[in-house]
N, C-alpha and C positions, 0 to 999 in steps of 0.2 A: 891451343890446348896443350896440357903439360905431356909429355915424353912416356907419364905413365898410365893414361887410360887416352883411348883411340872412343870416337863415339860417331856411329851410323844413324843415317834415319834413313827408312825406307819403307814405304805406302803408311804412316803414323805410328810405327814402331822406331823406337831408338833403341841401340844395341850399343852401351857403355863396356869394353873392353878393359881389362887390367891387362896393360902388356909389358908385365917385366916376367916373363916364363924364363929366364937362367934363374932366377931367384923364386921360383914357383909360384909367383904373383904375391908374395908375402909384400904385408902391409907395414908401408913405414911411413913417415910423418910427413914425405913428399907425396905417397899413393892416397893418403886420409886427405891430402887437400884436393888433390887432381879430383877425387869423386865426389868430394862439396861443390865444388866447382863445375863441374859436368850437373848436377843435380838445378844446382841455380839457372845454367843454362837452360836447361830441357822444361824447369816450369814455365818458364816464358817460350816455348819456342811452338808456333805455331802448327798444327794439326798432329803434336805428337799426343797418342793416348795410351803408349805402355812404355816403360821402359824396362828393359833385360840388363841383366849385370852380370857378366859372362867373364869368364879366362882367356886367356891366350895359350898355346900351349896342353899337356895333358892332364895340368891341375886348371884347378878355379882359382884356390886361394890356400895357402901354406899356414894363413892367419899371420901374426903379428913378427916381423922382421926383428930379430932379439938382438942381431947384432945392431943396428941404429939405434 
C-alpha cells in the first residue's frame, strides 16, 4: 500500500486513512491514486461491507495540494 493512505479492516468495516497530516491530508496526484487503489482493493476483499474514509491528524482533508 502507498505511504499515503493506511487501510484497516475490523469485524467487515474498513477504515481507509489519508496520512499525510504535515500537509493536512491535502490531495495530490500520489494521494488520488493510493485511494483508487485502496478502493479496488476493498471491492474484492472479502466480508468488507462499509468503508470510512478518515484523516489522520486534526483535519480530514485540506482538498487539493496547489503546490504539486
Amino acid at each position: 500500500m502507498s505511504a499515503r493512505v493506511s487501510i484497516s479492516i475490523h469485524g467487515g468495516i474498513a477504515d481507509v486513512q489519508l496520512t499525510r497530516s504535515d500537509k493536512r491530508n491535502a490531495l495530490d496526484p500520489e494521494m488520488f491514486l493510493a485511494v483508487a487503489e485502496a478502493g479496488e482493493r476493498l471491492k474484492t476483499e472479502p466480508g468488507v461491507r462499509v468503508v470510512v474514509l478518515s484523516g489522520d491528524g486534526p483535519s480530514f482533508c485540506a482538498g487539493l495540494d496547489m503546490s504539486s
